[in-house]
C-alpha positions in Angstrom: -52.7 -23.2 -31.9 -51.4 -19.9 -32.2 -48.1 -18.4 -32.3 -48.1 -16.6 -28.8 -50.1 -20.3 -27.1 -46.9 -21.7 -29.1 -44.2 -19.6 -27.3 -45.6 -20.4 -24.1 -45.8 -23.7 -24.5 -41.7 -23.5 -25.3 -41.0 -21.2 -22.3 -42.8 -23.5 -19.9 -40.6 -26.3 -21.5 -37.2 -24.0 -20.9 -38.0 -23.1 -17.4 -36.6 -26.6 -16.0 -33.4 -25.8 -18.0 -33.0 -22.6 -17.0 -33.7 -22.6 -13.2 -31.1 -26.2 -13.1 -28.7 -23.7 -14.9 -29.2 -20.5 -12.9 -28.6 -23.4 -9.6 -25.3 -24.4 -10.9 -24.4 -21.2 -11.6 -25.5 -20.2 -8.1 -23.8 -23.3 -6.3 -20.2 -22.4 -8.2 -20.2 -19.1 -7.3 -20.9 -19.9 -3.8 -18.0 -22.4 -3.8 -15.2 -19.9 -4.8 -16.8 -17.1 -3.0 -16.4 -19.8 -0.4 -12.8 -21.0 -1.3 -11.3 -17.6 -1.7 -12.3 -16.3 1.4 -10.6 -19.5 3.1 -7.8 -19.1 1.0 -7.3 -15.4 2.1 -8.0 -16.1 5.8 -5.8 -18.4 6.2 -3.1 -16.9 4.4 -3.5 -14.1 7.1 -3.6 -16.3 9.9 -0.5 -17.7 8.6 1.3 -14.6 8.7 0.0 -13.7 12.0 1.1 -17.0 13.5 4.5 -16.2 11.6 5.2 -13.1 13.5 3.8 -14.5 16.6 6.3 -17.3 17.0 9.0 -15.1 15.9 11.7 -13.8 18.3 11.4 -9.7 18.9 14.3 -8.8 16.8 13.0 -11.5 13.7 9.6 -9.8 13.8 9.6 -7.7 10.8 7.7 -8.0 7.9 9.0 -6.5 4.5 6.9 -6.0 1.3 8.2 -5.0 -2.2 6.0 -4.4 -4.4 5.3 -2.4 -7.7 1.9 -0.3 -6.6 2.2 2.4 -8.7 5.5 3.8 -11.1 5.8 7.6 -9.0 7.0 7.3 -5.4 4.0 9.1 -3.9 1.7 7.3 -5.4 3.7 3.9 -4.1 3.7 5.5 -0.8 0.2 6.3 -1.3 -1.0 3.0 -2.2 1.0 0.7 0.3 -0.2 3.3 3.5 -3.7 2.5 1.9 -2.9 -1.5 2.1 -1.8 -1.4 5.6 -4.6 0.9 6.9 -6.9 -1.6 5.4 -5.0 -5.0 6.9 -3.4 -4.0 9.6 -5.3 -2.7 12.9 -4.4 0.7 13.6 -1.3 1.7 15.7 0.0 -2.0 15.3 2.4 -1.4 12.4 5.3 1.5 11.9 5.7 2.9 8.2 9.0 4.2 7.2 10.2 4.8 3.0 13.5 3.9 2.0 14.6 4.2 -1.8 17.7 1.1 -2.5 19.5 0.8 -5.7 20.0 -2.5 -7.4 23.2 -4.3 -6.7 26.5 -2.2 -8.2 29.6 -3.8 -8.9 32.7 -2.4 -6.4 35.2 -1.1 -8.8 38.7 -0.2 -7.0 42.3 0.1 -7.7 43.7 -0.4 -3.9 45.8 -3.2 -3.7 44.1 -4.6 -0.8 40.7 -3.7 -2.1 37.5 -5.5 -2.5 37.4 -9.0 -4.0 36.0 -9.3 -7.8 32.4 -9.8 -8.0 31.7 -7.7 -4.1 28.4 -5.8 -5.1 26.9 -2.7 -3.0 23.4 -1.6 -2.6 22.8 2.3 -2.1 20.2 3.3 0.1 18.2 6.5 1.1 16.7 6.9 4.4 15.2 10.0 4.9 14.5 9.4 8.8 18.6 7.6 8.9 19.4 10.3 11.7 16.2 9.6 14.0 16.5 6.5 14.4 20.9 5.6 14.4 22.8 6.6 17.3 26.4 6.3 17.3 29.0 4.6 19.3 31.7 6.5 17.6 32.6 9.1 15.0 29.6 11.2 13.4 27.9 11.8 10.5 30.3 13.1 7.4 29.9 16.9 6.4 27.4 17.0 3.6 29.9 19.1 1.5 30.6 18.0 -2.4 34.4 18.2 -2.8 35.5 18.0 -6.8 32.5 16.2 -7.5 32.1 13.5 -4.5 30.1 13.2 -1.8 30.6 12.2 1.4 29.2 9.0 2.3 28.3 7.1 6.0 29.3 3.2 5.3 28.9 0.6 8.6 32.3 -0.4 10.0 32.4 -3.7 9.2 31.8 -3.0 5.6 34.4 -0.1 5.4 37.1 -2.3 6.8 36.2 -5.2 4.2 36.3 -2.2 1.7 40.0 -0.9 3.1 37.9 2.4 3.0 39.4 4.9 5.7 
């Protein structure tokens, strides 16, 4: 026998191997192609069940997420994600910037308790979308260094804030 009769001979003899290999191979892929899909469906479905059930005032969704480290390209990249999952004209888009929590420091006697924490926040759209039942917005003048500052009621009177 020759060499090339020989290799042949050992491919023919592989082929069984191979093609039982290239099936399981095949059959696995199918079954997480198959599982992730589910997964991912139902995940959806979940949701849309969620905010289906939910009252009119509990029906808000609210992602944070880390898309990308400038804030255009955040904005940028969570638009994208809704545009894809969302159908269109179902969903409203506003940006907000929060800080972490901030301890309350303050000398007033009848200040806030030890350990109150406040969260700043940015709303770029705050004046479209607040109307007021009394007073008005404060003057965006910077007196000795301090701005002016719009703080809900409630949490100005917890604050003894005038």
């Amino acid at each position: 026998m020759s060499t090339g009769s020989i290799a042949v001979l050992r491919a023919r003899a592989a082929v069984p191997a191979l093609v039982s290999f290239a099936l399981i191979v095949m059959v696995a892929t199918i079954a997480f192609g198959a599982t992730t899909g589910l997964i991912r469906s139902a995940v959806a479905e979940g949701g849309r069940e969620t905010l289906a059930a939910a009252a009119a005032q509990a029906s808000a969704v609210r992602l944070s997420v880390i898309l990308s480290e400038d804030r255009d390209g955040q904005e940028t990249a969570a638009r994208s994600i809704f545009a894809r999952s969302l159908p269109p004209g179902t969903v409203e888009v506003f940006t907000s910037s929060v800080s972490l929590p901030v301890p309350v420091l303050d000398g007033a006697p009848q200040g806030p308790p030890p350990g109150t924490f406040a969260l700043f926040a940015s709303l770029p759209d705050l004046a479209d979308r607040v109307d007021f039942t009394a007073g008005a917005w404060p003057a965006p003048d910077i007196l000795d260094g301090v701005a002016p500052v719009a703080v809900q009621a409630d949490a100005a009177a917890a604050l003894a804030m005038s």
